[in-house]
NUMARVO-324290 format. One record per residue (C-alpha): residue number from 1; x, y, z. Coordinates in steps of 0.1 Angstrom, whole numbers, plus 5000, padded with zeros to 4 digits. Last residue first. Layout:
N
GURO / NUM / X / Y / Z;
...
***
This chain:
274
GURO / 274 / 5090 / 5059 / 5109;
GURO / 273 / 5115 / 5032 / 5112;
GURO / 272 / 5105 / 5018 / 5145;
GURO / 271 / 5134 / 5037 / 5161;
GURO / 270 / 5125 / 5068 / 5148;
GURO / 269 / 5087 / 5058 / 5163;
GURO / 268 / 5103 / 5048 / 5194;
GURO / 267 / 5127 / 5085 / 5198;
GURO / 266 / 5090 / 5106 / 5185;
GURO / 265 / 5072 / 5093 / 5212;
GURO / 264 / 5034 / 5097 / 5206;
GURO / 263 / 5027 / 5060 / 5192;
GURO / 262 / 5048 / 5043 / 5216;
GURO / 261 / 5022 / 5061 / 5244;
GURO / 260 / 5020 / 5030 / 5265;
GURO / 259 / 5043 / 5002 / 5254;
GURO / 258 / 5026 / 4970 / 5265;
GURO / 257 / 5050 / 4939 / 5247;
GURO / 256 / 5038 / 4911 / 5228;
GURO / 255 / 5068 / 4881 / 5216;
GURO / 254 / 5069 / 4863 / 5189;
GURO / 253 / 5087 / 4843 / 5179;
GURO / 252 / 5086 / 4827 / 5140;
GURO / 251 / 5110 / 4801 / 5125;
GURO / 250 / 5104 / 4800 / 5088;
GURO / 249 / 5108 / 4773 / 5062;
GURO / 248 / 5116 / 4780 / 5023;
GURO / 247 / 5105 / 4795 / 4994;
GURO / 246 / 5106 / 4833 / 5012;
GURO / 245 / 5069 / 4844 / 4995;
GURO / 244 / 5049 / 4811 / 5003;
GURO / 243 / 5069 / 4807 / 5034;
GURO / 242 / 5065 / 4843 / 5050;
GURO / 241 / 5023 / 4839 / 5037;
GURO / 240 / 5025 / 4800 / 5060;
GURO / 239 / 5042 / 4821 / 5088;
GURO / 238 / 5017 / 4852 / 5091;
GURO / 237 / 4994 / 4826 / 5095;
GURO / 236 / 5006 / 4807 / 5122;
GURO / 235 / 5018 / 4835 / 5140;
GURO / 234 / 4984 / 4853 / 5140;
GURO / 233 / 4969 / 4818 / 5152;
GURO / 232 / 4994 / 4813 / 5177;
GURO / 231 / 4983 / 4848 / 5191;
GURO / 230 / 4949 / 4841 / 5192;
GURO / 229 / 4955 / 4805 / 5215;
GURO / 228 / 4979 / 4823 / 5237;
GURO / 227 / 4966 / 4805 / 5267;
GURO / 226 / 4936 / 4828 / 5264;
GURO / 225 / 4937 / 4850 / 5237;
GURO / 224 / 4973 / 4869 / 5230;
GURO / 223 / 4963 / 4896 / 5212;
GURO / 222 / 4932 / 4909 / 5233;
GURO / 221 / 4954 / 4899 / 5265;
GURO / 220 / 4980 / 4927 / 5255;
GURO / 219 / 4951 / 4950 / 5244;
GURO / 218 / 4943 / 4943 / 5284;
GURO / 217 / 4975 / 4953 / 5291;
GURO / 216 / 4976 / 4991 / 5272;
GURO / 215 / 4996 / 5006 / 5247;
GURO / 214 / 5005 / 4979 / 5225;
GURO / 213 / 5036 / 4968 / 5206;
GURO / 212 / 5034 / 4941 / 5178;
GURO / 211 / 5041 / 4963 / 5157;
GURO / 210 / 5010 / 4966 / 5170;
GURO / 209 / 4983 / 4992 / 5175;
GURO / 208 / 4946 / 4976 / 5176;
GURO / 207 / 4931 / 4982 / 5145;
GURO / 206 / 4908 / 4949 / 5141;
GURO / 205 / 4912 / 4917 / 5156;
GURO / 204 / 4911 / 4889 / 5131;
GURO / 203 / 4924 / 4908 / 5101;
GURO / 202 / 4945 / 4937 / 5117;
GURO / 201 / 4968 / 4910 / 5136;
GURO / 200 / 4973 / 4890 / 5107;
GURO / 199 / 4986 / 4921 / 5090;
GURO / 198 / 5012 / 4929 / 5115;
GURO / 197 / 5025 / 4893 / 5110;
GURO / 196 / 5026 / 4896 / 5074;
GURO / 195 / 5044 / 4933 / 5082;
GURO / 194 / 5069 / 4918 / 5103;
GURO / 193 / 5079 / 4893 / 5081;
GURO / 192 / 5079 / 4914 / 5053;
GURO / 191 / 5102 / 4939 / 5077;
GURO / 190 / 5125 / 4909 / 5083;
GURO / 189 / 5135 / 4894 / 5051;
GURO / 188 / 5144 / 4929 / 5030;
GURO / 187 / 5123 / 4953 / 5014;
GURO / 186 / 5134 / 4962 / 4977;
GURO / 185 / 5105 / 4938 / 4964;
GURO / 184 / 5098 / 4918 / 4937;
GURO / 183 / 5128 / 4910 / 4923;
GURO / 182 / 5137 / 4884 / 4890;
GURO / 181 / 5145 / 4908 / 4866;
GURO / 180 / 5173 / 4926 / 4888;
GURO / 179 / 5162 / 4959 / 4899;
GURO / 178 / 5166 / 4992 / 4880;
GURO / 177 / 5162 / 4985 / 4847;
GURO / 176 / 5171 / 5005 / 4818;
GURO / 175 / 5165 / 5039 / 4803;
GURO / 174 / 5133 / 5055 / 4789;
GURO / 173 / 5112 / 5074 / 4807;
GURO / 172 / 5078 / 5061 / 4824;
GURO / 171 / 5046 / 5079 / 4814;
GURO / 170 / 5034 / 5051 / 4786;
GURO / 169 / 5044 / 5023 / 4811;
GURO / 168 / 5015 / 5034 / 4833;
GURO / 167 / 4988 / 5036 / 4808;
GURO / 166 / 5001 / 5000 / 4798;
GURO / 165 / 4995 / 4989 / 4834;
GURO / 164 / 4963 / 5003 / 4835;
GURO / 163 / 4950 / 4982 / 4806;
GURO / 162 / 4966 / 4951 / 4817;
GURO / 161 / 4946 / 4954 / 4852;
GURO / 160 / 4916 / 4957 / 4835;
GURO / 159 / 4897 / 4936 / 4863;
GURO / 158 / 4924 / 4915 / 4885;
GURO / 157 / 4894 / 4906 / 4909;
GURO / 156 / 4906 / 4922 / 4939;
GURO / 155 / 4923 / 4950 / 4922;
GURO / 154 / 4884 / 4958 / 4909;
GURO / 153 / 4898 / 4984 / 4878;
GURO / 152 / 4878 / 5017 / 4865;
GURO / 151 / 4908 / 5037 / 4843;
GURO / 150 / 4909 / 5077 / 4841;
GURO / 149 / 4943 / 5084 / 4819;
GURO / 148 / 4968 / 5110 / 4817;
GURO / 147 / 4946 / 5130 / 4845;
GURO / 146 / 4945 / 5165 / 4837;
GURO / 145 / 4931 / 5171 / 4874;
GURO / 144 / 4892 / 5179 / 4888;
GURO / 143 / 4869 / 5183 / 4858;
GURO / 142 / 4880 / 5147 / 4848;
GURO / 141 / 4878 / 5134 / 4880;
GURO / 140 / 4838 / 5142 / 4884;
GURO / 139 / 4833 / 5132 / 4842;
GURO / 138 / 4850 / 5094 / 4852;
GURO / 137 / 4826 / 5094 / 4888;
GURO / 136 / 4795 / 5104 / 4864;
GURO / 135 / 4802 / 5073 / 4840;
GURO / 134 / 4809 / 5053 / 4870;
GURO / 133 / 4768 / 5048 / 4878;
GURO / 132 / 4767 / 5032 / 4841;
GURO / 131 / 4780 / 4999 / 4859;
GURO / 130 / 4749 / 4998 / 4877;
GURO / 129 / 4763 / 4970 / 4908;
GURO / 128 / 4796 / 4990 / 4919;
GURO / 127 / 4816 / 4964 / 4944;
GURO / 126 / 4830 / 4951 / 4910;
GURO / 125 / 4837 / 4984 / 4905;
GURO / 124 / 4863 / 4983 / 4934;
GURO / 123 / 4890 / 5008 / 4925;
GURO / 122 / 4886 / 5036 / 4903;
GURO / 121 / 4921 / 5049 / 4894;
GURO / 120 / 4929 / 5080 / 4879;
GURO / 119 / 4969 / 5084 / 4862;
GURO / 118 / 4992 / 5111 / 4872;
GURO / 117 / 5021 / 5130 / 4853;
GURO / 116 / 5041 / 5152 / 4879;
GURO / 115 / 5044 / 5189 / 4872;
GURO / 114 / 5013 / 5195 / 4890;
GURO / 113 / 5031 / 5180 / 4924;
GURO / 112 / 5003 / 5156 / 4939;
GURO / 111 / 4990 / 5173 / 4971;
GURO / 110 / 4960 / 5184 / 4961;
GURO / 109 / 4948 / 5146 / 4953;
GURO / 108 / 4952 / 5141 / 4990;
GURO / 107 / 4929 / 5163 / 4997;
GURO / 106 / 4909 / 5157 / 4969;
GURO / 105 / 4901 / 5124 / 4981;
GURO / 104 / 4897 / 5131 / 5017;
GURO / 103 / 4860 / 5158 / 5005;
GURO / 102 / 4851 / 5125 / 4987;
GURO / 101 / 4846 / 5106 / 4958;
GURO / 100 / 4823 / 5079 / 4955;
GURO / 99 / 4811 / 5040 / 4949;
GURO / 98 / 4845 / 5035 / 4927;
GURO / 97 / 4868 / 5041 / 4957;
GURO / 96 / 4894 / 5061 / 4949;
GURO / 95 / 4928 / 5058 / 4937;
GURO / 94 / 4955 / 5082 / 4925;
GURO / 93 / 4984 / 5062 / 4906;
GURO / 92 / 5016 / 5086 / 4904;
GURO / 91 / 5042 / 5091 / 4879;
GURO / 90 / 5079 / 5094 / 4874;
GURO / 89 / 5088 / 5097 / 4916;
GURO / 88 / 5104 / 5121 / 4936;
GURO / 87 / 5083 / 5146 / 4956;
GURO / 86 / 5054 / 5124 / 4958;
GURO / 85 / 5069 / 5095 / 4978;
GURO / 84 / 5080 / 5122 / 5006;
GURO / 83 / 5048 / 5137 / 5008;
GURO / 82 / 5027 / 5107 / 5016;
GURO / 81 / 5055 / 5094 / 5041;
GURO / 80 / 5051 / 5128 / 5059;
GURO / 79 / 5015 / 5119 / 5060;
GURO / 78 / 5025 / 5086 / 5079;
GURO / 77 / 5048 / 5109 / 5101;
GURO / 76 / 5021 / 5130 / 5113;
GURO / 75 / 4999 / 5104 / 5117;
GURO / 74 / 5026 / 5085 / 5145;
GURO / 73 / 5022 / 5119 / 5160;
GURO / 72 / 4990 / 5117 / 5170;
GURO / 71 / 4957 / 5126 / 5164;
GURO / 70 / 4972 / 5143 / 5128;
GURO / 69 / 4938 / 5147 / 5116;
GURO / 68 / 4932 / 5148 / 5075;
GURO / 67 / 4954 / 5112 / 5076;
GURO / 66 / 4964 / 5106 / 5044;
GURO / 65 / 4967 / 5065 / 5041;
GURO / 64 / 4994 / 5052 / 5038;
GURO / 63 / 5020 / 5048 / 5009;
GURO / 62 / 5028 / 5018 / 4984;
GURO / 61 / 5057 / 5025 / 4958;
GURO / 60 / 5057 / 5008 / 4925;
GURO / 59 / 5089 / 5003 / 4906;
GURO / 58 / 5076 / 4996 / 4871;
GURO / 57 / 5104 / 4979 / 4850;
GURO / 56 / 5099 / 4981 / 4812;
GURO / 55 / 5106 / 4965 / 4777;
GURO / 54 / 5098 / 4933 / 4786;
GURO / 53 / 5083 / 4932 / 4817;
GURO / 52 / 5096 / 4934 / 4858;
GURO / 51 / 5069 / 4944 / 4883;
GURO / 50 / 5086 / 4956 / 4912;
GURO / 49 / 5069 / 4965 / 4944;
GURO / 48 / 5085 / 4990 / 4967;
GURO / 47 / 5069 / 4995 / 4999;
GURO / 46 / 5067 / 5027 / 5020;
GURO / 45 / 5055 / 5022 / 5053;
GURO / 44 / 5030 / 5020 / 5079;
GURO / 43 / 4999 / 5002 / 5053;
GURO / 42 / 4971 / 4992 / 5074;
GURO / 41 / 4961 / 5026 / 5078;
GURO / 40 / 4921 / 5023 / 5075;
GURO / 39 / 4908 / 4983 / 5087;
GURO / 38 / 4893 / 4961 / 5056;
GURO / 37 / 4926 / 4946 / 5054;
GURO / 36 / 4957 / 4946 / 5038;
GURO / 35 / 5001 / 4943 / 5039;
GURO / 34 / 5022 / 4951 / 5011;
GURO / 33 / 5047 / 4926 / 4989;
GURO / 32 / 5020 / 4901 / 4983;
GURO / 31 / 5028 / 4886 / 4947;
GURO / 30 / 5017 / 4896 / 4911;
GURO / 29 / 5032 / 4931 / 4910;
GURO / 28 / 4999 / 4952 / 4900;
GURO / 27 / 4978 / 4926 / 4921;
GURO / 26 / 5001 / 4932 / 4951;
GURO / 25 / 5003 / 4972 / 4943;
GURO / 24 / 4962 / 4970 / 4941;
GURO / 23 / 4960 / 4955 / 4974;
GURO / 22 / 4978 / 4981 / 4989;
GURO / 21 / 4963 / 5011 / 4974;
GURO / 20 / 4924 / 4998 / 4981;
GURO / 19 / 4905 / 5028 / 4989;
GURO / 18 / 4905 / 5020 / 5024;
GURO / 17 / 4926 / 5054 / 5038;
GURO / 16 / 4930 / 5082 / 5009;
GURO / 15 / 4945 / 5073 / 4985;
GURO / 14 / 4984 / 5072 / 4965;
GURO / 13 / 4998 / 5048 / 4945;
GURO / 12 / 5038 / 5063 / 4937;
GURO / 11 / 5055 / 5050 / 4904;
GURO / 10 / 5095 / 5047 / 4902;
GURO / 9 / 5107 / 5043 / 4868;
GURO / 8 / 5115 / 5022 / 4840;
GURO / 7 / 5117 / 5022 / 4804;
GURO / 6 / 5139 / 5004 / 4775;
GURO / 5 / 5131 / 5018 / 4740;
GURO / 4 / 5172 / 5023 / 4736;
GURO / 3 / 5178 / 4985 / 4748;
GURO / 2 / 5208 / 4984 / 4763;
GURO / 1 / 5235 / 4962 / 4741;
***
């Protein structure tokens, strides 16, 4: 029989750019399910990790950045994505960087509906070196939103992660599971290995735009390296984090291709998955 004291439900992180969303989502799940770096708008799409207890299922989904410009119209559909995972979800996780809180975190923070329950986070404090320096940040949030909870974590280092987690499951509803026990991730096979790939390419050359399209031949040669030497070290390492999460061997090609203006055409980005 169900359980009756069964919960579950879809939770939305949401941040502004570099506050640490996806990271915390891998930490909150216990695998790599969304992509990082230190570069803004690493994360392109919406990624469902789920973190499977007794008692409750969190269905966690990842979101970019909001983008205050709309340069382009890629932004536009990345703050499209923002909406969209607000308008139907059971609670939302608002982060911000535990140094400060700025002008982009209440913009986003403005957009979460006031009907929906939503939990503080301040990420990073093991960045923070006076600890008593968050006690200001906790009163500044408090005065901003009804928060159901205000709770400092470092996702890097796994810091009161349980104690977040049980804030969460306290705003789920009851009912039962939504996943099988034993997912992670409602993402198939080839968009993680895409986004391991694309993640490679943001850690050891920055934010050049990949998919891996680029718009211009000498961001081609960038990516490449000489005699492909930097792209075979992308692959590799994309590969080995495709492995780990797959159990089992993976064939990689890939191939880069100049696409000037892919990022301003609304027929590629639909057919990117945008």
């Amino acid at each position: 029989m169900a359980d009756p004291a069964h919960r579950s439900g879809h939770v939305a992180i949401v941040g502004r750019p570099s506050v640490g969303k996806s990271t915390l989502l891998n930490a909150l799940v216990g695998a790599r399910v969304s992509i990082t770096s230190r570069k803004p708008q690493t994360t392109r799409h919406r990624v469902a990790g789920i973190r499977t207890e007794p008692g409750v299922q969190f269905v966690f989904v990842d979101t970019p950045g909001f983008q205050r410009r709309e340069a382009s119209k890629l932004n536009a559909r990345l703050n499209r994505a923002v909406r969209d995972a607000l308008a139907d979800v059971d609670a939302v996780v608002f982060v911000v960087d535990a140094a400060r809180i700025t002008e982009a975190d209440r913009a986003v923070l403005a957009l979460i509906p006031a009907s929906v329950p939503a939990i503080a986070v301040l990420n990073k404090i093991d960045a923070v070196k006076d600890k008593r320096s968050l006690l200001p940040r906790i009163a500044e949030l408090a005065q901003l939103r009804a928060f159901a909870a205000i709770v400092p974590v470092s996702a890097e280092r796994g810091t009161d992660l349980p104690a977040l987690a049980q804030a969460i499951a306290d705003l789920l509803p009851k009912g039962p599971a939504l996943y099988d026990g034993d997912a992670l991730t409602d993402r198939d096979e080839r968009f993680l290995a895409g986004e391991f790939l694309r993640e490679k390419i943001f850690r050891l050359l920055g934010d050049i735009r990949a998919t891996v399209l680029v718009d211009k031949p000498g961001q081609r040669a960038i990516v490449v390296g000489r005699d492909g030497a930097r792209m075979k070290e992308i692959a590799t390492k994309a590969r080995a984090d495709m492995e780990a999460l797959f159990g089992g061997r993976v064939f990689l090609d890939v191939w880069v291709r100049v696409k000037s203006g892919w990022a301003d055409s609304d027929a590629m980005l639909t057919r990117l998955g945008y």
